[in-house]
Each structure stands twice: as C-alpha cells, then as structure tokens.
N, C-alpha and C positions, 0 to 999 in steps of 0.2 A: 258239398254237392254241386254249388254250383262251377267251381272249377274243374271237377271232372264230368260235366255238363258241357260246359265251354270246350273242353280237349277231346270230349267225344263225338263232339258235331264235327270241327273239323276234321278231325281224323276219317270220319265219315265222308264229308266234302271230299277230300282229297281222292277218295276211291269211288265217290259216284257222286258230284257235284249237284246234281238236278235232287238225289236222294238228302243229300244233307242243307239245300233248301226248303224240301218240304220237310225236314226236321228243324229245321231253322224257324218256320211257320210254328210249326205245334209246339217247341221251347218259347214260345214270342215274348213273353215276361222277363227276357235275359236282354241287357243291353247287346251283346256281340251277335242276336239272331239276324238284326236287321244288316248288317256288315257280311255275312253269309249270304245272304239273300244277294246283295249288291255285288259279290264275290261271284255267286252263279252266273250272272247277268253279263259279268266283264266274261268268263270261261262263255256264255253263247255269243258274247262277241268274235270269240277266238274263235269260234269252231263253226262260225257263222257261215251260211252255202246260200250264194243267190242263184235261185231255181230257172230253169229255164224260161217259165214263165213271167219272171219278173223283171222280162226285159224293159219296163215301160216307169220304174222305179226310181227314185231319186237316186239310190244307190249306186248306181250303174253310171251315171255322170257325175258324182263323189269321186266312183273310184280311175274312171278316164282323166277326172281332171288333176291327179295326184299323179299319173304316170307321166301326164305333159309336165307337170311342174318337174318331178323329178331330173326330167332331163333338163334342165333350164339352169345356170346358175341367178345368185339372187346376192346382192347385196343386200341390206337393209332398204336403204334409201330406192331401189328398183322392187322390193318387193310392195313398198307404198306405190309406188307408179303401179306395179301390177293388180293391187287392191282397187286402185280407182278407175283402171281402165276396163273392169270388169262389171262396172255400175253396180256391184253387191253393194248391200248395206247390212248383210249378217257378219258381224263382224267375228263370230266365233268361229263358224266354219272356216272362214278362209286362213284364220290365224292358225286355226288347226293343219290345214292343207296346206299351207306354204312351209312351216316348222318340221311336218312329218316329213314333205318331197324333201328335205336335207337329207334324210338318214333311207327311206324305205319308198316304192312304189306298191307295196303289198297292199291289197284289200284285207287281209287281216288284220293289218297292223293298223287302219284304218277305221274297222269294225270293232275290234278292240279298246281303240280309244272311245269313239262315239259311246260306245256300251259301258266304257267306266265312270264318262258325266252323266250321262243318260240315265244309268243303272242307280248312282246314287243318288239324286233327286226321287227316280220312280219309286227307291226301297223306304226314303224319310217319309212318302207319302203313303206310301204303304200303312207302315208301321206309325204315323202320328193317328189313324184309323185306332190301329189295333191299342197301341199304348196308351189313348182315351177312352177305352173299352173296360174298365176296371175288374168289374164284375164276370162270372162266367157269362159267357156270350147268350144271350136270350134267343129264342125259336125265331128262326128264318135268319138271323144276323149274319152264318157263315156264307148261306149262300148268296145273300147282296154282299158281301165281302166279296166275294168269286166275280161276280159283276162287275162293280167297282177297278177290281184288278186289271179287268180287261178293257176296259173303254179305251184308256192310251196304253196299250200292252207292251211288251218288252221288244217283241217283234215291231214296232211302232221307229226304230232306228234306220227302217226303212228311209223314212223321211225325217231325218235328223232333225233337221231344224225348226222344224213345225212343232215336234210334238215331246222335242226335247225344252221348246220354249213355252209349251203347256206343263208339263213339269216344273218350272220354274215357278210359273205364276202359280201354280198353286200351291206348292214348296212356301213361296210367301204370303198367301191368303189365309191359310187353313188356319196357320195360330192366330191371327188376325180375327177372324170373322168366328171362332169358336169360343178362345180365351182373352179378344182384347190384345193380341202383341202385335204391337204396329213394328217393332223392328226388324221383322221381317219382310214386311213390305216394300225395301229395296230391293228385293230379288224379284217383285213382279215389275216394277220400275225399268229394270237390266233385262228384262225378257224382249223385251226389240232388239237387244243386240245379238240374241238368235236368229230371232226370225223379227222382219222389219214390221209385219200384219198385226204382230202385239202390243204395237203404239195402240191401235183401238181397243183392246181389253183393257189395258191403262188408263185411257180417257176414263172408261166407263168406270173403274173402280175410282178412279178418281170425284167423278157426276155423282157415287153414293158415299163416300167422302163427306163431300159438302153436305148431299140432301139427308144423309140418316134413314133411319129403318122406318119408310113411309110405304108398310105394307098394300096397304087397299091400294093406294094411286102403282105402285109395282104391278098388284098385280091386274089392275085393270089394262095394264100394259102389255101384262104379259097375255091377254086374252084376248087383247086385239091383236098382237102379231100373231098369233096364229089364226083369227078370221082374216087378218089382213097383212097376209105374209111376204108379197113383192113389193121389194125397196123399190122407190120412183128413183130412178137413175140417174136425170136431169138435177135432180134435187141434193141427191148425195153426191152426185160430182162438183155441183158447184160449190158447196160447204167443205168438202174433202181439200180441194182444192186453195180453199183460204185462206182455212188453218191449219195447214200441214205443213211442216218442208218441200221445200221443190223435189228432193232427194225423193223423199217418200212417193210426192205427185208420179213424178217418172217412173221409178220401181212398178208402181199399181196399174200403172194405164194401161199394163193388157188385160186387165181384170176389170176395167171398167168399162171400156169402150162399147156403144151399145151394141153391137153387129156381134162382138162375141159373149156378153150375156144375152140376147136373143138367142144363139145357138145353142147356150147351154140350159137355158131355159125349156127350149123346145128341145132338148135331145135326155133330158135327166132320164133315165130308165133304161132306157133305150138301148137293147141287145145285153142286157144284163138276168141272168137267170133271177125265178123268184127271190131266191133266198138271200143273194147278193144285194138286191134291191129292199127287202124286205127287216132283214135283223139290223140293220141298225134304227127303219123307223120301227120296229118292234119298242126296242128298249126308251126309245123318244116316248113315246106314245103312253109307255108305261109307268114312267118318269112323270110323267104329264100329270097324270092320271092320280098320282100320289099327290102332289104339288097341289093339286087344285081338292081334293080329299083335305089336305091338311087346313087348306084354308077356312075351307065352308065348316068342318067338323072340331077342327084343335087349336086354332088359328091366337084365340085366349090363353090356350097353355104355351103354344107357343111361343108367345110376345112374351111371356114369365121366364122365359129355358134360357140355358147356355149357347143357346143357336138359333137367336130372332137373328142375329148380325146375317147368318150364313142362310137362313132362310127368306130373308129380305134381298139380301144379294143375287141371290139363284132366281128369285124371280124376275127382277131385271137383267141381269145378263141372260137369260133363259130371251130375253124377250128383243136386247141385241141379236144373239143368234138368229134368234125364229125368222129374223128379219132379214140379216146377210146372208143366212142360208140359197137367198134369190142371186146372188152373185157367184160367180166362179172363185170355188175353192172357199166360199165363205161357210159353208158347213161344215168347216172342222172345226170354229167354232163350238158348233154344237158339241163337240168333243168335251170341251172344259166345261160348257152347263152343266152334262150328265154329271160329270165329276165333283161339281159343287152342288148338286141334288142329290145325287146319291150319298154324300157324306153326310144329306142332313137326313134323307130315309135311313140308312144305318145310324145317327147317333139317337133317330127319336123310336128306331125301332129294339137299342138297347134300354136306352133310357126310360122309355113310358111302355111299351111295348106293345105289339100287332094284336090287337083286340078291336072286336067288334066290326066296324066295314073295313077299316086297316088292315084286320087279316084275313076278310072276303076279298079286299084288291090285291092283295099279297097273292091269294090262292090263283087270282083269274090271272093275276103276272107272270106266273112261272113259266106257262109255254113262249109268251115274248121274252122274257129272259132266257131259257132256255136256248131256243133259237139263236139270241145273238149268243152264246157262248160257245155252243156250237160250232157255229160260224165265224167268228172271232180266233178259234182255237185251229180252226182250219185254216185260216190266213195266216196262221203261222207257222203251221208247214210246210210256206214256201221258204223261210228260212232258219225254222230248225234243222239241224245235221240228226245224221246219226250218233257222231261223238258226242254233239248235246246230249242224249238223252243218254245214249249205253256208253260214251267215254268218262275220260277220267281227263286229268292234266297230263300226264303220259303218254299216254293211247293219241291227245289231243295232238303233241308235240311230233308223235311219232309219224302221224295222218296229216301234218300241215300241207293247206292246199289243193289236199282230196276231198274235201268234206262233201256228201252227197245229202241233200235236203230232200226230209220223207214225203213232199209232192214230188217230187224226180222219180223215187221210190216205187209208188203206187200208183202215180198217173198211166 
C-alpha cells in the first residue's frame, strides 16, 4: 500500500504539482510526502512571475544583479575581490549569484534555485510540526497548522535572504527546544551566513543557553516589551557597536542611524490600507494573547510538558522582537517569534487540548487569524503564475518565461 501510495502521489505531481502537494499533506505519515511538498516549491520557483507591482522587491535587484554578473568574466581569485567590494556579508546569495552568472542570466533559473534551499528547509519545518503530531489531529489543530504555514510562506523567496535564514534557524531550534537535540543547533549558528541580522537571534539563543528555562523573569520581559516597546537607540548603538564585528557595525548603520529610525518610526502605517497594516498585528496580538493565557492559566503543566524549552524561549525572543520591532526592518523578527509560539499553541493544543478559556481564545482568534491568512494568501499572488496552480512540468517548460502572476490577472 504504501508503495503504490508513493507512485500515485507523484504520478499525480507530475500532472498537477500544486494537486499532488495537497495530497502530499493528507498522506503526511509517509516519509516521501514531505519531499513532494519541497518538489512543489522548487516547480513554483520555476514558474515563479514578479508582478508588476513588485517592483520594490528584493527580487528584482537579485535578478539585475545576476544579468550584470553574467556579462563579467570571473576568475576565482576576482570573484573574492568582487565579493569584498560589494560589503555583503550574506555569503550564500552571493555564492549563489556568482556560480549561476557562469552558466544562465535567467530569473528562473534563479528563482528555481532560491526555491529548492528555500523550499527544503520550509517543507522539514513543515512536517517536524505534522510528524510530532502522532495522534489524529485534535479540534482547531489544522487550522493553526494553516497559520503556522503561512507566517514565512513560500512566496516569502521574495526576500531570500531574510527569511530563507529564518528557515534555517528554525530548521535548528525546533528539535532543540522540543526534544532536547542540540545537534542541530549549527544550523541556527550558519543562519548569519544568510542573512548577516541573524548574528542577533544567535546571541539570544545563545543568552538562554546559558540562563535555562527562567519562565517568570522571561516573561516579565516579555510584558514589559510590549508596555515599553522603543529600543533607546543611543544605548543599543553603543553596545552593538562593541561587541560586534566592524563588518557587521558597517552593514547595519543604515538601520541604525537616528534620522532614519525617526522616519520610520514616524512614517509606520502610513499610506498603507487597513488590512495591509492590520493582519499581521492581528496574528501578534493573537499569539500574544495565547502566550500570556498559557502562563497565568497552564504555566504548572507546562513546566512538566515536552515544550517548557520552546515555551521559555518564545517568551524571550517574543520580547527581543517586541523590542527591535522600533527599528528598521527589525520586525521581521517578529516573524520567527510567531513561528516558535505558534509551534508551542499547535503542540499544546494537540497535546492537552483547547478547553475551557483555551478555546474561548481560540474562538475569539479566528477573525485575526482569519484576516492574516487572507491576506497572506493574497500576497502571494503577486507571485504565483498561472502554471503554479493549472500547470504541470510540461505546460511549465512549454510557457518558460511567460508566466503571468494571478495579481497581473485580476488587478
């Protein structure tokens, strides 16, 4: 059974890839579901369409900077001169983008790769969820599953580097702060060499490291960053500053400098429709809301459970975020909190399950969850195609190039 299980998913994939992902989800007790899934991911890399609205996208100076490289030749020894005269300190993109300009200046070829590292980190995190799930899934668990899914979503290769190095770090937390397996925790270590911002998620996993699962002092932490949520600027430049690399110092200074945090402090919102502005502090808010529920009400069972590590954690990094959120670009942060709260509302909402004010807050959650899924799901069709959804690998190969993304479509 299970081999003509295995042969009939893909056979499926291959004639509607998007179809034999979501059949890849409902087999999820098969090892090869999660590899379909990650399969789909790499096929929307390929058929991947930057909408005309995403002119303002990380991806759009990715794919510029792959067309200049291509014309260039590179010896080894001059592509490290080009590495350094670029001041990156993401060492993966650029390894990628110098290696590709050898062979292709395509943005598919481009999108393609990004979405098969990308994709495989997203699908192990996916499925360490589901594959810790033992039992039939309990009331409300698929649809925080749907949640979850989407905080760093697939369309999220927009900004490679960001949030393919949020992938990572949690790629190495999860069995960490669940089951105790520290050997995975070089993967969140290598997550700066994505993106350079991850050195501070490191610190931090490092700071509970040392200190252990010191619930109350966490979460007294975590409730003053949010009454008292503007970093003092003067304060964290000067300590950023001492203990960092010079490299780092220089990378960050246009993130620190006070004249452009005033701007963006004073500009947050600003010309942004509700709902743009609204669903992602929706699912915060919601998140929140659990976290501080679990404390006052379960806070005894919890310190007993398989998930004090990852419930101690989320509260202090929850409470890093709450804090850099006052800096430019520091709220993607918040990205990874939701990601390590949300793993601990899905594992305590299989585990013990939504009873009593658990699933009064559950009930009152749904329209903020709602909302960001909605809207999450829409910001993805700035870069689904149509081959995504109604091609195949065929159709895909046949249309290279063409691809029209379903905001182009309906706009």
């Amino acid at each position: 059974m299970k081999i003509s299980t295995h042969k009939s998913v893909w056979f499926v994939f291959i004639l509607s890839p998007i179809l034999g992902a979501f059949l890849s989800l409902k087999h999820n007790k098969y090892k090869f579901s999660k590899n379909i899934l990650w399969a789909f991911i790499v096929f929307y890399g390929f058929t991947f369409s930057i909408s005309g609205e995403s002119s303002g996208s990380d991806i759009n100076r990715y794919v510029d900077e792959l067309k200049v490289l291509h014309e260039k030749t590179f010896t080894f020894s001059e592509a490290i001169s080009y590495f350094k005269s670029t001041g990156e300190i993401d060492i993966l993109r650029t390894i990628i983008s110098i290696t590709l300009s050898r062979f292709t200046n395509s943005q598919i070829a481009l999108t393609t790769v990004y979405a098969f590292i990308f994709g495989f980190f997203y699908s192990r995190n996916l499925f360490f969820l589901i594959d810790n799930l033992k039992e039939k899934w309990k009331y409300g668990v698929l649809f925080l599953m749907i949640v979850f899914s989407l905080i760093v979503p697939i369309w999220d290769i927009n900004g490679f580097r960001m949030y393919t190095a949020a992938h990572l770090f949690i790629y190495g937390l999860l069995p960490y702060l669940f089951f105790g397996n520290k050997k995975y925790l070089w993967f969140c270590a290598f997550s700066p060499l994505v993106h350079f911002s991850f050195v501070l998620p490191v610190i931090v996993l490092f700071i509970y490291l040392l200190a252990g699962n010191h619930i109350h002092v966490y979460f007294i932490l975590f409730i003053l960053s949010m009454i008292f949520p503007v970093l003092n600027l003067n304060w964290f430049n000067q300590n950023f500053e001492r203990y960092l690399p010079e490299v780092f110092i220089d990378r960050t200074l246009g993130y620190r400098t006070e004249n452009t945090v005033i701007l963006y402090r004073e500009g947050l919102g600003i010309g942004l429709q509700w709902y743009a502005l609204w669903y992602g502090k929706a699912l915060g808010y919601a998140i929140k809301a659990f976290i501080i529920l679990f404390y006052f009400k379960h806070r005894t069972l919890i310190k007993s459970s398989q998930f004090v590590k990852a419930f101690a954690f989320a509260l202090l990094f929850y409470s890093f975020a709450n804090v850099l959120n006052s800096l430019p670009s520091g709220g993607r942060f918040l990205s990874i909190a939701n990601m390590i709260s949300m793993s601990v509302i899905i594992f305590f909402s299989q585990n013990i399950g939504l009873k009593g004010l658990t699933r009064y807050l559950f009930y009152l959650s749904i329209p903020a969850f709602l909302l960001f899924i909605i809207i999450s799901i829409r910001i993805g069709l700035y870069s689904i195609s149509l081959t995504t959804v109604f091609g195949n690998p065929i159709i895909a190969i046949i249309t290279i190039g063409n691809n029209i993304s379903f905001n182009d479509l309906i706009k």
